[in-house]
C-alpha positions in Angstrom: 82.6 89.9 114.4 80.1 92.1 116.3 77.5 94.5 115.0 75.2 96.7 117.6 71.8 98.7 116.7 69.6 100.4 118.0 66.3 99.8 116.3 65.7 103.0 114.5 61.6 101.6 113.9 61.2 101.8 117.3 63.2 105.0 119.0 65.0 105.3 121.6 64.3 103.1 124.3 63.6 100.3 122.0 65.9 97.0 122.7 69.4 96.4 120.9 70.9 93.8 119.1 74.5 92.1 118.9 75.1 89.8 116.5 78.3 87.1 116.7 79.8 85.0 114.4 81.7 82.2 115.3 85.4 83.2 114.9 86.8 80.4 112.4 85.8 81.0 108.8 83.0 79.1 107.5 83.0 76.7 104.5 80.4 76.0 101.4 77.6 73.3 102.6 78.7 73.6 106.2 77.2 75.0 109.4 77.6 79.0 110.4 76.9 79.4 113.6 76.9 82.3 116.1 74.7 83.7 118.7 72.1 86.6 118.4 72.4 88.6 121.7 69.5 91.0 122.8 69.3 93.3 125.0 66.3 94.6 126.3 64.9 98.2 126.4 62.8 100.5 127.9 59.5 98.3 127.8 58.6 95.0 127.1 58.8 93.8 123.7 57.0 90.9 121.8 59.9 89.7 119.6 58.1 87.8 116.4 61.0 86.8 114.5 65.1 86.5 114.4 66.0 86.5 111.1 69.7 86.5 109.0 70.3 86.9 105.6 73.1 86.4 103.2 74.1 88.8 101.0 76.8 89.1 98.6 78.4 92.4 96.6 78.2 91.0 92.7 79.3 92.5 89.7 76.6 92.4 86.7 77.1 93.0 83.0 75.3 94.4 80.4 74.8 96.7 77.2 75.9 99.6 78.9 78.8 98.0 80.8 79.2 96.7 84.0 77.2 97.3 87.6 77.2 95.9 91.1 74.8 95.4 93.7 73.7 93.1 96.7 72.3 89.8 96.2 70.3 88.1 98.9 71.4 84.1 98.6 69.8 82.9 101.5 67.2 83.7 105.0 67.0 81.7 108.2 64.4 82.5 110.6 66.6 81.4 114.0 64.3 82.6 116.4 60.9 84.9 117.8 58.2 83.9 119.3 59.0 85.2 123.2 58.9 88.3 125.3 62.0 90.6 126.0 61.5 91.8 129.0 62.7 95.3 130.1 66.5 95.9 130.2 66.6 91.7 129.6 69.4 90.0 128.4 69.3 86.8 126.0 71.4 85.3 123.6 70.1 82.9 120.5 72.3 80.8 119.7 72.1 79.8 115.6 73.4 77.6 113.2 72.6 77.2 109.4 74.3 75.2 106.3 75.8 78.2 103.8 74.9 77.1 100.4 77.3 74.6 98.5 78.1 77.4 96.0 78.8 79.8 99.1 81.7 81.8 96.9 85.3 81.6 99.2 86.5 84.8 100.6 90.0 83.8 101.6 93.0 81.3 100.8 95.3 80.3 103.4 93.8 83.3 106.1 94.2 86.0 103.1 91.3 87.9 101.8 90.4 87.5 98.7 88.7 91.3 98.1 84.9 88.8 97.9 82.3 90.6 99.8 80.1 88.6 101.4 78.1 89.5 104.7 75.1 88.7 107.7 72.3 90.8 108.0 69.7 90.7 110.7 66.2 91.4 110.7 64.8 91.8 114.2 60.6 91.5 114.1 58.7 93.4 116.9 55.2 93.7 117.1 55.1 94.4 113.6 58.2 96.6 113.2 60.9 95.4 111.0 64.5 96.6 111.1 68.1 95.6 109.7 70.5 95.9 111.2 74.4 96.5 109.9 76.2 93.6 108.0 78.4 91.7 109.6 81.2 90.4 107.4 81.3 86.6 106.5 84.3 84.8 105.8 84.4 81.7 103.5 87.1 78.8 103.6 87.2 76.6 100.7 86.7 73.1 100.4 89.4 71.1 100.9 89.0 69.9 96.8 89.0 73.3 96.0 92.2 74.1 97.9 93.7 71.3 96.3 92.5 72.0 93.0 93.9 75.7 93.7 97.1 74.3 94.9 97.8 72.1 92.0 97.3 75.1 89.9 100.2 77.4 92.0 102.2 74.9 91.8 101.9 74.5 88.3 102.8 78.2 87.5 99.3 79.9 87.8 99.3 83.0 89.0 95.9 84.8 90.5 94.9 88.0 88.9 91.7 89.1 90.7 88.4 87.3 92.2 85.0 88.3 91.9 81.2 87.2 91.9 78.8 87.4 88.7 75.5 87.9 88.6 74.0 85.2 85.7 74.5 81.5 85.2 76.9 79.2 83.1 74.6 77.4 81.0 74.9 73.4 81.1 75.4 72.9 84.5 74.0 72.5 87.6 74.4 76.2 89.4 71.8 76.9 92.1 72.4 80.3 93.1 71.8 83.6 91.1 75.6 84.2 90.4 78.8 82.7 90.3 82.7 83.1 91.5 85.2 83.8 88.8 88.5 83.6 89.9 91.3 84.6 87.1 94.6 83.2 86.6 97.7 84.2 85.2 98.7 81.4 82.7 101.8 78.9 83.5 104.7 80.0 81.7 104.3 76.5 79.5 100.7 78.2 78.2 101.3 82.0 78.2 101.7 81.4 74.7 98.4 80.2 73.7 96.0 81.8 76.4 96.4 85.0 77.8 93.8 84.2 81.0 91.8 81.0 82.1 89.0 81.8 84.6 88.2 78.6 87.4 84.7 78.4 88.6 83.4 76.3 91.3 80.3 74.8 91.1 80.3 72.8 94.9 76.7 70.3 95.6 76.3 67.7 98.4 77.5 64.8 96.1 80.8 66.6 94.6 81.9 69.4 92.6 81.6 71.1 89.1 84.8 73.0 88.1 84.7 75.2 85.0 87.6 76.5 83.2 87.5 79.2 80.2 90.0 80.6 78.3 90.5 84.2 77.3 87.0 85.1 78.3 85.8 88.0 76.5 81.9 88.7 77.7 79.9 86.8 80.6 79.5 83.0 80.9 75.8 84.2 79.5 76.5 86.0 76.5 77.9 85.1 73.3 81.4 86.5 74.1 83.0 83.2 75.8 85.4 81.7 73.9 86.1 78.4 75.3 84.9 76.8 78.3 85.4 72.6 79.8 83.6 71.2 82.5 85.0 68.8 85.2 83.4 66.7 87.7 85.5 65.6 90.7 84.0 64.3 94.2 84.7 66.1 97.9 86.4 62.9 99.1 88.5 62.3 96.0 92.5 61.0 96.3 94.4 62.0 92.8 97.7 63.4 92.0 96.3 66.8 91.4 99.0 68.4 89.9 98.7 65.7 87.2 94.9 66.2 86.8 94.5 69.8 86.7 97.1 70.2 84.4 95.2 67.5 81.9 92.4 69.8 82.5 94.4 72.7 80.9 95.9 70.9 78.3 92.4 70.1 77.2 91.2 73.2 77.4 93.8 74.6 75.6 93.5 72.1 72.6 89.7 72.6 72.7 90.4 76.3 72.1 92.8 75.7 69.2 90.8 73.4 67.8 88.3 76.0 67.3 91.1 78.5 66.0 91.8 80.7 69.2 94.6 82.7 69.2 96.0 84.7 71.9 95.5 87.9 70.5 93.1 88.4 68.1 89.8 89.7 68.0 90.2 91.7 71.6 90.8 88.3 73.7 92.1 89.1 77.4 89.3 91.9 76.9 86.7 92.1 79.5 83.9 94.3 77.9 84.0 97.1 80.2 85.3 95.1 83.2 87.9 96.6 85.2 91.0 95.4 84.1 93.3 97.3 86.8 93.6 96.5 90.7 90.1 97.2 92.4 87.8 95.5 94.1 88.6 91.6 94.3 91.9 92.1 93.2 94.7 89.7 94.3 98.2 88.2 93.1 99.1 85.2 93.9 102.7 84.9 94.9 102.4 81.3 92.9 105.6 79.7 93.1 105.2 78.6 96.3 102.3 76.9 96.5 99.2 78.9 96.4 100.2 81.2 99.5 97.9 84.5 98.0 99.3 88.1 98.7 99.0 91.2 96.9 101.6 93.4 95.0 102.3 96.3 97.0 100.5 98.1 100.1 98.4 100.0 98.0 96.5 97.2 95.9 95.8 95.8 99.5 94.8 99.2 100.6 92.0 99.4 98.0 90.7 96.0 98.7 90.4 96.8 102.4 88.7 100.1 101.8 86.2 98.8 99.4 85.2 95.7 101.1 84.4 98.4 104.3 82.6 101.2 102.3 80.3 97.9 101.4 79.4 97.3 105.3 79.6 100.9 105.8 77.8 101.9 102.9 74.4 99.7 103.9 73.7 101.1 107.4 71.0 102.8 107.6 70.1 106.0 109.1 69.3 106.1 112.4 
């Protein structure tokens, strides 16, 4: 992915800026890498710094409802400290370790309606600019595809994705926010739970995964009804059909053991969440696997659209 700007600080004349990603998708804890190419304008420049940032769209709760906004979860300085000559050409080449809780934006090469991006902030003699976003895609780690394909094959189905601003208390979390994905139950469990939300909690020594059932306000608030905790390592060999379906089942129990029930008291309720297709939204065709699609041209309409008013939305005017 490409983005071009002119630096706006400076006016015409002023030198450009390409940045390019690597093609393949990145992954939590590993390297993205890419090159920043400049381009020189109609003077020398003193460039002082290259810098990218990490951004992410997250959704936010609170009294009033719910809001979204961009979080910055991370800034490399990859270069500066040289002259761009007039009308010269160089290329920076970069690479930097994404966070281990890096949220996943695909499954299988199929969006997931997550919106995360790369800015760049270009430092000249002074003058700072940003230039557009360039959209970042996220792999997941190979544990978290297998703990997502235990779960397809088990009879989950996905019902949207999306990233939350606050922390799930008792655990290790790092960044600001954290990814929710929601699942359809298994047919063996629709009649206990109406929805179990999966969060990954990825670190250099292994993984957090955090299951809740019927959640009914954020992770921070008092609205959770019942949530278990799992430890598992990135290396790790185990039947995973067999363990994540323990994890359920004990999930479930807990929950019953504290008198859940399906419907009562407004469970499957999110609080002024969107409950219809929107941004995030996906359906997992799970009975295959966990191959994710969408139900219909126009839920994957919407998800395009809004993840490019996002990149659209943040240029800035020229």
């Amino acid at each position: 992915m490409v983005f071009k700007r002119l630096l706006g600080s400076l006016g015409v004349g002023g030198p450009t800026v390409d940045t390019v990603l690597d093609p393949a998708p990145a992954r939590p804890g590993s390297a993205l890498s890419g090159q920043v190419q400049l381009k020189g304008g109609n003077a020398g420049f003193d460039i002082e710094h290259i810098t990218l940032e990490l951004v992410a769209r997250v959704e936010a709760e609170h009294e009033d409802g719910e809001s979204e906004g961009v979080v910055v979860f991370g800034r490399f300085t990859v270069g500066g400290g040289f002259r761009l000559g007039e009308g010269e050409l160089r290329s920076v080449p970069f690479s930097v370790a994404l966070p281990w809780e890096t949220p996943i934006t695909e499954l299988y090469g199929q969006g997931l309606g997550i919106v995360l991006g790369v800015r760049t902030e270009l430092s000249v003699a002074g003058a700072k600019d940003k230039g557009d976003l360039d959209q970042l895609s996220v792999a997941p780690l190979p544990v978290q595809e297998a703990v997502l394909e235990a779960l397809g094959q088990l009879g989950f189905g996905f019902r949207s994705a999306d990233v939350e601003y606050g922390r799930i208390n008792g655990t290790g979390q790092q960044l600001p926010f954290y990814q929710e994905i929601e699942l359809t139950p298994a047919p063996q469990y629709a009649h206990q739970v109406n929805e179990i939300e999966l969060t990954f909690l990825a670190g250099p020594g292994g993984m957090e995964v955090v299951l809740e059932a019927d959640k009914r306000g954020g992770f921070f608030s008092a609205g959770h009804d019942t949530v278990t905790r799992f430890e598992v390592g990135h290396h790790d060999v185990r039947d995973w059909n067999t363990e994540v379906d323990g994890w359920v089942r004990q999930l479930v129990e807990h929950r019953a053991a504290y008198g859940g029930h399906t419907h009562d008291q407004g469970h499957g309720q999110h609080d002024g969440r969107r409950s219809g297709p929107g941004m995030g939204t996906v359906v997992a065709a799970g009975a295959a696997g966990l191959a994710v699609g969408v139900v219909g041209g126009m839920v994957a309409a919407e998800v395009v659209d809004e993840v490019g008013d996002f990149f659209e939305g943040d240029d800035e005017e020229e």
